[in-house]
N, C-alpha and C positions, 0 to 999 in steps of 0.2 A: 504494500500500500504506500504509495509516496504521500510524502506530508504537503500541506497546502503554503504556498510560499508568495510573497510579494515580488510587486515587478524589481524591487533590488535584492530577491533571494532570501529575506529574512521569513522566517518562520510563520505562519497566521494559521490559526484554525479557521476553518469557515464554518465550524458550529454555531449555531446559536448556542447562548447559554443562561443560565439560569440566575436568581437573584445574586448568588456568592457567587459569580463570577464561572463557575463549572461549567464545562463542555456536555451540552445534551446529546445527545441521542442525533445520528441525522437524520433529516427526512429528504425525499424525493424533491421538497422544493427549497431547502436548503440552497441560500445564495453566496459568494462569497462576501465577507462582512465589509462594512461601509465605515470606515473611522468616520467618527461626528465632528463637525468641524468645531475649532475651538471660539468660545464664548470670549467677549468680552472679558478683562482681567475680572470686574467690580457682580459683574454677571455670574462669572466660573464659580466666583468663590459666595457667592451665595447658594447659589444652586447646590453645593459640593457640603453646605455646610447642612442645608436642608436634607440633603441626600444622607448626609452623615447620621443624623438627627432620628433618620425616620429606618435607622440602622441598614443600610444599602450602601457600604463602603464601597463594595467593588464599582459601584454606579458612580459613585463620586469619585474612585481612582479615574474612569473615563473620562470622565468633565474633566480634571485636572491633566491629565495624562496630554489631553485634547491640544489645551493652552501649551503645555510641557513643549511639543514637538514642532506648536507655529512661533516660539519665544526665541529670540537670538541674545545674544548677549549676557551681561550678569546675571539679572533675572530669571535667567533661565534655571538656575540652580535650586531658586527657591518654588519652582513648579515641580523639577522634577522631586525635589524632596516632600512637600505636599502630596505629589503624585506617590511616592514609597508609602510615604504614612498609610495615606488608606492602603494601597495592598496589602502592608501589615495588620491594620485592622480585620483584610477581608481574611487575610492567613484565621485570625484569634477566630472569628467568626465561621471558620470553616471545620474548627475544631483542634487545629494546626498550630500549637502554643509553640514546637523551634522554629517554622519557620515565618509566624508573628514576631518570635524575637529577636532572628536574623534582620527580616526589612525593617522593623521599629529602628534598630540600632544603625542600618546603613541609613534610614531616615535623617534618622537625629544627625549624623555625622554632615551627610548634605545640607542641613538645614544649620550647620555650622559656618559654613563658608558663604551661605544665601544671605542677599541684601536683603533690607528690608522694604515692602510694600506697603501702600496708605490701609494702615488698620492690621498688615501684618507682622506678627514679631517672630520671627524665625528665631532666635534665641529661647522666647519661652516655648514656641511647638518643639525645639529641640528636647527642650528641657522634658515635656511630656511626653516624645517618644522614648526616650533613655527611661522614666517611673512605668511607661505601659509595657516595656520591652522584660521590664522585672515579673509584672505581672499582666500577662497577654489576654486572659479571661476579665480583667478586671469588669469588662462592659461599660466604661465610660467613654465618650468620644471629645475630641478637643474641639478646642473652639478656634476656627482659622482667622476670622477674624476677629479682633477688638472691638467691641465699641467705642465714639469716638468720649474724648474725656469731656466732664461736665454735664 
């Protein structure tokens, strides 16, 4: 069986999948999958936090992931570390507490070197993937952005 590949050879399942991110079952009308294009920064990270909120990490890795791959420049670090976090949540959520606390911890690492965004502190989401990466089951989600002060 050859695996499903993009036009630059990297890897893609063309499953559909499920809430936690899992490969279903294929069917007959099974398409190859359609990356969703990325949101607005102010949009992504609402959505993502909503998504997060309503426990659908792997759905908010996508929002994020989205932004992740149209970002040039410094910024860019601090999507794709947003982007780790949730797969790490989605790992806890799958049931998967090493490899929640593998990506928690390359989260935080990423999200050490990321600039900061209006309302984002990548220092403190570091700081909470390094406490959830201790304990992956905890079941609380971060909050990506701040509210503004006042």
């Amino acid at each position: 069986m050859s695996r499903d590949r993009d036009a630059a050879g990297r890897p893609r399942n063309a499953r559909p999948r499920d809430e936690l991110g899992r490969p279903m079952q294929r069917t007959p009308a099974d398409r190859p999958p359609v990356d969703e294009p990325a949101l607005p920064p102010a949009v992504a990270l609402a959505r993502a936090q909503e998504l997060l909120v309503g426990g659908q990490a792997f759905a908010a890795h996508e929002v994020l992931e989205a932004v992740w791959k149209a970002t040039t420049g410094q910024e860019r670090a601090l999507w794709r570390g947003l982007a780790q976090l949730c797969v790490g949540l989605t790992h806890a959520q799958r049931g998967n507490p090493a490899g929640a606390q593998s990506l928690l911890s390359r989260a935080a690492e990423t999200l050490d070197d990321a600039p900061a965004l209006s309302g984002v502190d990548p220092a403190a989401l570091a700081g909470w993937a390094r406490r959830a990466a201790q304990a992956p089951d905890a079941g609380d989600v971060p909050t990506l952005v701040s509210p503004p002060p006042g």
